[in-house]
C-alpha positions in Angstrom: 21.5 -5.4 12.4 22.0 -7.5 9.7 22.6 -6.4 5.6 21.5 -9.9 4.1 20.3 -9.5 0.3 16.9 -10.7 -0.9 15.7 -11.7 -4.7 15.3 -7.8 -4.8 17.8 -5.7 -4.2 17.3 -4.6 -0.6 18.7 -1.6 0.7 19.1 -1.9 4.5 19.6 1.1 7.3 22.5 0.5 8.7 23.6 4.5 9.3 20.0 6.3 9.6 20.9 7.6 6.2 19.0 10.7 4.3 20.4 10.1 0.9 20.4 12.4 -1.8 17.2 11.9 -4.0 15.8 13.8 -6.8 12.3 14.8 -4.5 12.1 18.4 -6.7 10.8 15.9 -9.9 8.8 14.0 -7.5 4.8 13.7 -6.9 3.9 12.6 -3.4 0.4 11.0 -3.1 -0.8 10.7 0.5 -4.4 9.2 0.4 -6.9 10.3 3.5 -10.1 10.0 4.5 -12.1 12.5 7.2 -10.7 10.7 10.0 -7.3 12.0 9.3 -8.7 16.0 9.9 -5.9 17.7 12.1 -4.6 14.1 13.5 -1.5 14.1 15.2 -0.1 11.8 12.8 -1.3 13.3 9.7 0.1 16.9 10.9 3.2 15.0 11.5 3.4 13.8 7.5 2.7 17.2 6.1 5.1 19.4 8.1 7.5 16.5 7.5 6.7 16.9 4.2 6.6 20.8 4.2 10.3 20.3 5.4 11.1 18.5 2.3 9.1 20.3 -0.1 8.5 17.8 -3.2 7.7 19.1 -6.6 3.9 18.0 -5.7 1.7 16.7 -2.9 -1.7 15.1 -3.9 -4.0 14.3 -1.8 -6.7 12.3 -2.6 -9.8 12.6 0.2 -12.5 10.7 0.7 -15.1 12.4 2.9 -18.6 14.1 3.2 -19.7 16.9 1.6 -19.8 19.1 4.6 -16.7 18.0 6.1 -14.1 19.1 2.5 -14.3 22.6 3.7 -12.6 22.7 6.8 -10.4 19.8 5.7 -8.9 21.9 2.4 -8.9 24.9 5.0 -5.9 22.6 7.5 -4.4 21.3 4.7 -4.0 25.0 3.0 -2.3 26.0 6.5 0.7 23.9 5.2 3.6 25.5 2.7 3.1 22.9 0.2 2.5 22.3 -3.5 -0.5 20.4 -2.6 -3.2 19.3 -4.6 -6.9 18.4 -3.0 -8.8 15.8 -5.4 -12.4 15.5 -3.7 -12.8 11.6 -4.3 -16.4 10.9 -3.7 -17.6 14.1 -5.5 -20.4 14.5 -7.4 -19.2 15.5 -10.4 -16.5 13.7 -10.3 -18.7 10.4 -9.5 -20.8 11.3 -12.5 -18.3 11.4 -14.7 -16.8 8.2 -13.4 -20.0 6.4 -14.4 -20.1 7.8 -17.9 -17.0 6.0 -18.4 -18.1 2.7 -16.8 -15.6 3.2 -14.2 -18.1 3.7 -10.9 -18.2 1.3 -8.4 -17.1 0.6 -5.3 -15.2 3.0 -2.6 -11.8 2.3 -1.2 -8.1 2.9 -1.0 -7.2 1.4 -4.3 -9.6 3.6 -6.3 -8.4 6.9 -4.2 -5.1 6.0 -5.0 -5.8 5.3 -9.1 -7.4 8.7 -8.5 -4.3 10.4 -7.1 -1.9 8.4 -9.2 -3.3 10.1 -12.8 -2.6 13.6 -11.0 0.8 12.8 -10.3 1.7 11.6 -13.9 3.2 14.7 -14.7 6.0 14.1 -12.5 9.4 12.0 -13.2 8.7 9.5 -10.0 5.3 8.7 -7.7 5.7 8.2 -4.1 2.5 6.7 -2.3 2.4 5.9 1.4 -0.2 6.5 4.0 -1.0 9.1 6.5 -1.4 7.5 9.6 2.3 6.8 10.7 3.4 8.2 13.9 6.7 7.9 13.7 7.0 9.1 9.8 10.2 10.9 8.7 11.0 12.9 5.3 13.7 10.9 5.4 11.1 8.3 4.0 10.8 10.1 0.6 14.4 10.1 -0.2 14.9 6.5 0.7 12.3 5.5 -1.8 13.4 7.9 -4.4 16.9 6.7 -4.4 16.8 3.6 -5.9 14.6 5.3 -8.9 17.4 7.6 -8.8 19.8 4.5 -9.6 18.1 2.9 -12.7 15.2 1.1 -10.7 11.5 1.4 -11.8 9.7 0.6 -8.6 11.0 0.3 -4.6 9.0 -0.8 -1.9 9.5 0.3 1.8 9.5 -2.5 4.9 9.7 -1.6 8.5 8.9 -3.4 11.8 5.9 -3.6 13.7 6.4 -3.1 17.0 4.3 -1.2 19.6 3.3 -1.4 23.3 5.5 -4.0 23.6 3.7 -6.5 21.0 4.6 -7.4 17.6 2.2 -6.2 15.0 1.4 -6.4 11.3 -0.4 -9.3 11.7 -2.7 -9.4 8.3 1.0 -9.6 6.9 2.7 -12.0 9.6 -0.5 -14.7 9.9 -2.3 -14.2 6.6 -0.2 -12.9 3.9 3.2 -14.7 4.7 1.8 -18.4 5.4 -0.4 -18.6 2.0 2.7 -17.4 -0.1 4.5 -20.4 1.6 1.9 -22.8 1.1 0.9 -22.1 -2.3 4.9 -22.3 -2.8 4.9 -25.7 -1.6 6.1 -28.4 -4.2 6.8 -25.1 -6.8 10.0 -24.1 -8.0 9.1 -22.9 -11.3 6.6 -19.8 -10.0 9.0 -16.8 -10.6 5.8 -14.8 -9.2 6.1 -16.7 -5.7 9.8 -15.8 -5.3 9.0 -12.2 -5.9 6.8 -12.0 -3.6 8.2 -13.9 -0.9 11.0 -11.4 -1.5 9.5 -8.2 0.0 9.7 -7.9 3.7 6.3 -6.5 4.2 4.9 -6.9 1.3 1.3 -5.5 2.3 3.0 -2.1 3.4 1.5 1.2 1.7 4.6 2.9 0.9 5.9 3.1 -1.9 7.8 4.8 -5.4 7.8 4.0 -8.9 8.8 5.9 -12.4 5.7 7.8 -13.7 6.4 5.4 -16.7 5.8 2.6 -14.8 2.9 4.2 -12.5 0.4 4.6 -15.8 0.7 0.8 -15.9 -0.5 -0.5 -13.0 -4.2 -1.9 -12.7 -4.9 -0.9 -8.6 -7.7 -2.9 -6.9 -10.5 -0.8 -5.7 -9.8 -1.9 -2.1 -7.7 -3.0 0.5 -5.6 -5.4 -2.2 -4.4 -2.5 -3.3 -0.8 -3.2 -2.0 -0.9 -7.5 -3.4 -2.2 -5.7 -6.8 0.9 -3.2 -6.9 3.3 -6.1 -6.6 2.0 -8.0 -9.1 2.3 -5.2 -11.4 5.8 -4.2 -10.7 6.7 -8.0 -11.5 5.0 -7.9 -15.0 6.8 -4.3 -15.7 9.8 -4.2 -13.7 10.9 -7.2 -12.6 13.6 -8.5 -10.1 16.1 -6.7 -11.8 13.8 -3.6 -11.9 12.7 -3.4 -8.4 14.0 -2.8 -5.2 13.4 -2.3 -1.1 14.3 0.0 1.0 14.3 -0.1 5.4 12.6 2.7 6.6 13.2 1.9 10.2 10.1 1.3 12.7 6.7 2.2 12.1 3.7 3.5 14.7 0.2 3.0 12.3 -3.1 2.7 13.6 -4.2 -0.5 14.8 -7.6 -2.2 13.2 -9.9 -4.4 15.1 -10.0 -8.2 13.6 -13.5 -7.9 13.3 -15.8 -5.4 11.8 -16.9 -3.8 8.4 -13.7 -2.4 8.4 -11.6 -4.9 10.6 -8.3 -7.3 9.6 -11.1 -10.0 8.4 -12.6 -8.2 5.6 -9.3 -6.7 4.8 -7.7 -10.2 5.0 -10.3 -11.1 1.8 -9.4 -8.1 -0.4 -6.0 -9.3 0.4 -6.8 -12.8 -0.7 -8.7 -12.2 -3.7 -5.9 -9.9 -4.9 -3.3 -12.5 -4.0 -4.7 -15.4 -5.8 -5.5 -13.0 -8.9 -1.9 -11.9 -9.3 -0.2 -15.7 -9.0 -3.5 -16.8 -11.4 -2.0 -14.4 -13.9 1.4 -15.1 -13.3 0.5 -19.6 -14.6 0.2 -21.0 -10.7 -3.2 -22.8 -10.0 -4.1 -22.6 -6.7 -5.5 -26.0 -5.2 -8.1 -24.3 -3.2 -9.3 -27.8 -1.6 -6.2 -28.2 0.2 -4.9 -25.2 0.6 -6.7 -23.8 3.6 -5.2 -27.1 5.7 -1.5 -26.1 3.9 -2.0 -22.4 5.2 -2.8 -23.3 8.8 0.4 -25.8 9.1 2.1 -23.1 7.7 0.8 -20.3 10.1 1.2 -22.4 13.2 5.2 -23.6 12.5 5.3 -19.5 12.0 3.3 -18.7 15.4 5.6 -20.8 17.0 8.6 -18.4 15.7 6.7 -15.2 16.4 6.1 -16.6 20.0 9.7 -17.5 20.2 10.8 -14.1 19.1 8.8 -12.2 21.4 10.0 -14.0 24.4 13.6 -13.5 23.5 12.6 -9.6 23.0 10.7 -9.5 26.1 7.6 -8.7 24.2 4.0 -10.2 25.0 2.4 -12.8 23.1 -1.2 -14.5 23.2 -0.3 -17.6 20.9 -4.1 -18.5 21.7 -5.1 -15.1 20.0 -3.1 -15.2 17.0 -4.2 -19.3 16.5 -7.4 -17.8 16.5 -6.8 -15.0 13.7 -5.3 -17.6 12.0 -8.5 -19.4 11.8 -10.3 -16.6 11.0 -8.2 -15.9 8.0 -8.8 -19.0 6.4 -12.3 -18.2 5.6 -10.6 -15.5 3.1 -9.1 -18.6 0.6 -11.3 -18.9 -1.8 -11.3 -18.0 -5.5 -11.1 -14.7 -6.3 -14.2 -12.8 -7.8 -14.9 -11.0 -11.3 -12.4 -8.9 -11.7 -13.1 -5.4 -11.0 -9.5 -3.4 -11.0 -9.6 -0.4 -12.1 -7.7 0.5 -15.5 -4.1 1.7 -16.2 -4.3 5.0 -16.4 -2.6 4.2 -20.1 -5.2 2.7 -21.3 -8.1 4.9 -19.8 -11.3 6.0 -21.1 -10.8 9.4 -19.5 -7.7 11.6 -18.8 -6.4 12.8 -15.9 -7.3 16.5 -16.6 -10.8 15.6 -16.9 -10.8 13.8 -13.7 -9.3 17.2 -12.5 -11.6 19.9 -13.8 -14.7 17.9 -12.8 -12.5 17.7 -9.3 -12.1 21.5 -9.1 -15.3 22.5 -9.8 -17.0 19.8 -6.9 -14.3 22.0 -4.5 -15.2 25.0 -5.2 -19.1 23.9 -5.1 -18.2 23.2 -1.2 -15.6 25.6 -0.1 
């Protein structure tokens, strides 16, 4: 147990604290897809969430047409204040394109999507719904530094399951390329910040509704790099915070696949190198890939280290090999294609809800 202090102020769980937090004046968005339908971990979040009872619960779904039926029927069997916005609806798709804002599926966009439903709420907490070991608990930990004058906070948690270390995008992607494109900078405010956050690709999160129309989400899987960057343009180190939320059970992702750590591990990229771009450092893309595996192996050899000392297993030979796969990810990042702040929006949220509402009831 340790209570060390970070660029950010961290806030460390040192007494399994529930602190007081104003959840009444908060929105919670939980994004799902149809594989969540009546999961074990999904019914977990929502009667943890019942328990709490927040001023609003959106949930933003992604699914087919003849699957949002049954799925609004489970999710009406909780006691919640819960709002269902149909993603992928046609309607809703439609009027998406008459505004020059279709394009491609992913977390990002169903999380823009929630996020303008939430806006009339004092704070937005985001965080996924495939988490085992989730607690309400989690809410109020986020809240509270809001609660205290800060504009965003960030949870971080541990990785640890069937006696392995996870997180691995995080720990052999995301970690060694902020050190290497730190090396030989000491003037890249953006780099600090981001080293800063203990797990920096985690989902969860909360922010002031002031501070949620401002941020620019990637459409994909660099949803979490994207958020970052935005809460250092608005809020800053002084504005922002971390909070433990103990250790996490998620769903683990093959490396491989349309779906897999490798195709997230470009989203990730791209939306790395986009916020640092912005933020005046110029990646050296010809060495870089050479400084991120020396950086990843000197860290492989700590994870390997760790693990032993825990009595956890460790293929070094497998993560090496991740690690090589991941390099194929550094590589300039592509036209730009986040979505917009919901400030600055060609459409409002209540249009993106009617259009919702009627796609529902088309289906239900």
């Amino acid at each position: 147990m340790e209570y060390v202090q970070e660029r950010v102020t961290t806030l460390h769980d040192l007494t399994d604290p529930t602190p007081s937090a104003p959840t009444d004046r908060a929105a919670v968005v939980v994004p799902m897809t149809e594989r969540e339908y009546a999961g074990l971990a999904p019914d977990r979040v929502l009667s943890e969430l019942e328990r709490l009872d927040p001023g609003r619960v959106v949930v933003p779904l992604r699914a087919g047409a003849e699957r949002v039926g049954p799925f609004c029927d489970w999710l009406d069997e909780f006691d919640l204040s819960l709002t269902v916005l149909w993603c992928n609806g046609p309607r809703l798709e439609s009027l998406l394109a008459d505004h020059g804002l279709d394009g491609a599926f992913g977390k990002g966009r169903d999380v823009w999507l929630g996020l303008g439903q939430a806006l009339d709420r004092e704070y937005v907490v985001v965080h996924d719904a495939d988490t085992k070991s989730y607690s309400r608990a989690d809410v109020s930990r986020l809240l509270f530094p809001l609660a205290h004058g800060f504009d965003f906070s960030k949870g971080y948690y541990a990785r640890v399951e069937n006696d392995r270390l996870y997180g691995r995008l995080f720990r052999l992607f995301f970690v060694p390329l902020v050190r290497a494109l730190s090396e030989g900078r000491d003037d890249a405010p953006v780099l600090r910040y981001l080293e800063a956050f203990r797990y920096a690709l985690a989902g969860e999160f909360a922010a002031t509704t002031d501070l949620v129309e401002r941020f620019r989400p990637q459409r994909s899987w660099g949803l979490e790099v994207g958020t970052l960057g935005d809460a250092f343009d608005a809020a800053g180190f002084d504005g922002s915070a971390q909070v433990d939320l103990g250790t996490y059970e998620h769903d683990h992702r093959a490396v491989s696949g349309p779906t897999g750590l490798s195709d997230m591990s470009e989203h990730v990229g791209a939306a790395l190198f986009r916020v640092v771009s912005e933020a005046g450092v110029d990646p050296d893309y010809e060495t870089l890939p050479d400084r991120y595996r020396a950086a990843a192996r000197s860290l492989v050899r700590s994870y390997e280290l760790d693990a032993a000392f825990n009595g956890l297993e460790y293929d070094r030979s497998d993560e090496l090999d991740q690690v090589e796969t991941y390099v194929e990810a550094i590589e300039p990042p592509g036209p730009d294609r986040r979505l917009p702040a919901w400030a600055d929006a060609p459409l409002s949220p209540a249009a993106v809800a009617d259009v919702a509402a009627t796609d529902l009831e088309a289906v239900r």
